[in-house]
C-alpha positions, 0 to 999 in steps of 0.5 A: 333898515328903511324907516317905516310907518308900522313899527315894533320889536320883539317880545313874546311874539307868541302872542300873535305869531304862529309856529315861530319855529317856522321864523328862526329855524333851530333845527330841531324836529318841528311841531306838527303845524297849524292847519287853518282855513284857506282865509286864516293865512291873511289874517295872520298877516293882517294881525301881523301888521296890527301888532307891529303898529300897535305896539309903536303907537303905545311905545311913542305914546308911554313914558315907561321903561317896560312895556308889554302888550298882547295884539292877540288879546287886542284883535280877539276884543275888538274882532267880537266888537267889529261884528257890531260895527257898521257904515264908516265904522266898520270900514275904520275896523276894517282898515285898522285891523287890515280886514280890508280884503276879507267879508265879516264871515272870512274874518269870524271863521278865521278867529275860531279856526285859529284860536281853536288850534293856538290853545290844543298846539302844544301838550307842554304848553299851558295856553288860554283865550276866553272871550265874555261879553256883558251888558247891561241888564235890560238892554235890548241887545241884537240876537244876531250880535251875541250869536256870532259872538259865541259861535265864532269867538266862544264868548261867555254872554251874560247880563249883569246889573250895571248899577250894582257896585258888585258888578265890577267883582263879577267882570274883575273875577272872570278875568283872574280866574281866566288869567291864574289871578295874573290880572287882578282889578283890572276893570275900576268902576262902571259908569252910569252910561254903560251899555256893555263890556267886551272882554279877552282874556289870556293866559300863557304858562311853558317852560324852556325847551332848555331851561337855565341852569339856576347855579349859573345865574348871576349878578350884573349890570345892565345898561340903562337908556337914559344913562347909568346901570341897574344890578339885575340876574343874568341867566345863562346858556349854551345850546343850538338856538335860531340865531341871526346877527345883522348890521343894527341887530342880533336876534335868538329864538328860544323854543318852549315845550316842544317848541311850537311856541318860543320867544325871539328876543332881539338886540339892537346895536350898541349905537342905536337906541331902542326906541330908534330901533322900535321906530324902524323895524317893522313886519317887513324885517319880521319876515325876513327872519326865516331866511336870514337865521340859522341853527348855531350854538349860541350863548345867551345871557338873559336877565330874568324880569316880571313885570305888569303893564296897563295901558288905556289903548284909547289914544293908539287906536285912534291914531291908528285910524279908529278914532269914529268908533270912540266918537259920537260918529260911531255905528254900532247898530249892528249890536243894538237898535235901542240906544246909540253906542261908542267905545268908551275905552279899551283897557288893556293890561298884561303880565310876565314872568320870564326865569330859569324854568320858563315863561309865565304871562297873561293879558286881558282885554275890555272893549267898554261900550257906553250910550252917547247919551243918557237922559240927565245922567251927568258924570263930572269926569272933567274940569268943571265949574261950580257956583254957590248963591243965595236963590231968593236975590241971585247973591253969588257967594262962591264960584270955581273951577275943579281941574284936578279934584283933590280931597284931603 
């Protein structure tokens, strides 16, 4: 396995992976498959190569021992965003996206083709993407901007009262009701300089094509990264799965529903460390599981695990090459005239649920857009000095520095 520069692993490659019956062939009748445009194909694979770059940036930037995220929740964000971008901006979304060969309109028309057959693909399967966009009341927002958004991306446009606390409610509750109250007070407060919130919202819920018998659930240990074993449930079954076994890895596919979606989970190698593993595999490796699986009888012992994940995406995409848009380089003069936006910060957070019936999971997306600059508005929201004097002589009688504000 060559070392690349866009790595990732596995988990939940439903979030951006078409028909992944069409990866590991189980053997079983498939799905009636996606019919997309004649431009949709590049973006899969362009979202592809995001997700696996995106992925490897968050693992080698975190220090959690779970981590999960949603590219699809990611690229539906930022794509509503991309169609404010211009200039060196835009080409930074471009590049980080991969839409380097595709026009804006191939790209927009491509999102709602793909998102209107991922949530009708399987009658078993509860799946949802919802998109919003907020902004600030009285902003002069672009007409063009928030008409291609709910055309291509059936986003939710509202104007909303920045500088009521009530505000946050309003943007927090869209995104529990969108995510069956999985994302809950996801977004924390609402600066003074704020101009506008792009959000994404998705929610997924399926049961096993072949569930797991819960008499045959167990306890045992699991092996630890850093060393030492935690007692977890195992889950186990026996049946036909898309099964491969190659020299630094094993890999399984099991269906949901009527297997339209499923989940491929990937073991490395007992001598190879997973963040060693998600170092180098890659979208090339990804590819090759069509041709290098086949339908076996295979037993699989699976932990059962729920978690939530929240990740500021700032830092990734930026060392993916997005850092113009968070600067005060950016160009977003596509979304207003009035004021001069940068992206602030894209907060990214999940959930999942993985048991015996099935797979229960959600992620939401905010794209937060503020104004580089506001009048006298001051935010101290990093380390700062403070003076205390007397003002008829100029006596100084405190001086200090606040790096880490604490109260007590």
């Amino acid at each position: 396995m060559r070392k690349r520069s866009n790595p990732l692993i596995f988990i939940l490659i439903f979030s951006f992976i078409v028909g992944s019956c069409d990866i590991i062939n189980t053997g079983d009748t498939p799905p009636t498959p996606v019919e997309l445009n004649y431009k949709a194909a590049e973006i899969i694979e362009a979202d592809q190569q995001f997700a696996f770059e995106l992925f490897g940036e968050v693992c080698s930037l975190s220090t959690e021992e779970n981590i999960m995220i949603s590219p699809l929740s990611v690229s539906y964000a930022l794509g509503m965003t991309y169609n404010g971008a211009e200039g060196t901006t835009r080409d930074a979304f471009e590049n980080v996206l991969h839409f380097e060969e595709l026009t804006r309109q191939e790209v927009n028309e491509s999102y709602k083709d793909l998102m209107g057959q991922l949530v009708t693909l399987d009658d078993q399967v509860e799946f949802t993407i919802a998109n919003s966009i907020w902004y600030r009341l009285g902003a002069n927002v672009l007409d063009s901007f928030i008409t291609t958004n709910q055309d291509y991306f059936d986003a939710a446009v509202e104007e909303l009262d920045f500088s009521d606390p009530a505000s946050v409610d309003v943007i927090n509750d869209w995104i529990a009701e969108q995510t069956n109250d999985k994302i809950k007070d996801m977004l924390d407060q609402i600066p003074g300089n704020a101009y506008m919130y792009l959000v994404n919202a998705i929610y997924f819920n399926a049961e096993w094509k072949y569930s797991f018998d819960k008499n045959d659930t167990f306890t045992g240990n699991f092996n630890l990264a850093g060393g030492g074993t935690e007692s977890v449930e195992y889950m186990q079954i026996e049946e036909p799965f898309g099964y491969t076994r190659q020299e630094d890895y094993a890999a399984v596919e099991l269906p949901y529903g009527d297997s339209a979606f499923s989940m491929v989970a990937i073991l490395p190698s007992a001598d190879i460390p997973i963040d060693t593993f998600i170092a180098l595999y890659g979208q090339e490796e990804w590819s090759k599981l069509a041709a290098i699986s086949s339908p076996q009888e295979v037993k699989v012992v699976l932990p059962k695990f729920k978690y939530g994940f929240k990740s500021l995406l700032n830092d990734p995409l930026s060392e993916l090459g997005l850092g113009v848009a968070f600067s005060d380089a950016a160009d977003f003069s596509s979304i207003t005239r009035e004021v001069a936006l940068y992206i602030s910060r894209v907060i990214h957070q999940t959930f999942i649920d993985v048991n015996e019936e099935g797979t229960e999971a959600a992620a939401a997306t905010i794209v937060e857009m503020r104004e580089t600059s506001i009048g006298n508005y001051m935010q101290f929201d990093r380390p700062f000095l403070y003076i205390i004097k007397e003002n008829s002589t100029g006596a100084i009688l405190f001086m200090g520095k606040v790096g880490r504000p604490v109260y007590e």
